[in-house]
Phi, psi and omega in degrees: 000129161333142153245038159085036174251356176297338169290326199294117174279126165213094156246150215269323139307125170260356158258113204259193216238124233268158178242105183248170174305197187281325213264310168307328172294315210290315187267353145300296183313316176283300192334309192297314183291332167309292150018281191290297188304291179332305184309304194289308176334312210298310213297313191296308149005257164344302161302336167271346168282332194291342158306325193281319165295315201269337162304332189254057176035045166294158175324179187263318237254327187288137164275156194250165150275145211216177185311286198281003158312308152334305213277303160326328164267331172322281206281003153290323161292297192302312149341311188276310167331291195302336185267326161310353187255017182277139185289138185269358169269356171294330167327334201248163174279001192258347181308168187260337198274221200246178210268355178270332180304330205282322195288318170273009155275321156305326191291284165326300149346274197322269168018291218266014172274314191301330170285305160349280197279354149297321171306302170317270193326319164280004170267339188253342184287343151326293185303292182327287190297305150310316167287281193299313191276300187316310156109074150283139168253136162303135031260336162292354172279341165299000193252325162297307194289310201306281194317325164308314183310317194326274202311319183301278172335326190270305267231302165270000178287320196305283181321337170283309194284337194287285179301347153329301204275348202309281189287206190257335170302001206269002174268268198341066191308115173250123163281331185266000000 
């Protein structure tokens, strides 16, 4: 007997997610990856100019890129790692295995949207606090907006790759 879930859609999304070819996926896949490197480019950017100020002997009194500057993107990457590395068919209640694999793949999901988006959010309370309330001038002030660009970039490179990766053809390994 039916429990009235045969009508129930249970995707995890309410939008659902476009079914693209191989050729489409592949260049959703370099763009993402294009993406990822840029976000990091703008960051390192920064660390060698802020190296650069400070070798050539501006004050003390200006802030540098320093340990928590990093640390928002470390946890923007790790984020994007845990989510990309999810089998995406686990999600669902239709997987063949058991309701806890479904659960701890949601669990994981949850997890690594959440490093994301803590990355994002402490790159801009950086930006903010360090920078904006301190009353920072360009050029420095340009080493907080880089890390945003970072985290923001890692964020949509994430996102890009999860529907790059969407369909089910994308297991489908060819070597030769």
């Amino acid at each position: 007997m039916s429990r009235g879930y045969d009508n129930y859609n249970r995707h995890i999304c309410l939008i659902p997610i476009p079914d693209l070819s191989r050729l489409k996926r592949d260049v959703g896949i370099y763009i993402s990856g294009g993406m990822f490197a840029l976000g990091w480019w703008f960051f390192i950017d920064s660390v060698v100019y802020s190296n650069y100020l400070r070798r050539n002997g501006d004050d003390d009194t200006v802030p540098f890129v320093s340990f928590e500057d990093w640390l928002c993107g470390i946890f923007s990457t790790l984020g994007m790692i845990i989510v990309n590395l999810i089998d995406k068919s686990r999600l669902t209640n239709e997987y063949m295995g058991s309701g806890s694999a479904t659960r701890g793949a949601r669990l994981c999901l949850f997890v690594g949207f959440a490093a994301m988006a803590g990355g994002l959010a402490g790159s801009c309370t950086v930006l903010i606090l360090k920078y904006i309330v301190a009353n920072i001038e360009m050029p420095y002030l340009y080493f907080g907006i880089a890390l945003v660009i970072q985290n923001l970039f890692i964020m949509i490179s994430s996102f890009m790759l999860w529907i790059a990766q969407s369909t089910e053809e994308e297991y489908n390994h060819n070597f030769l």
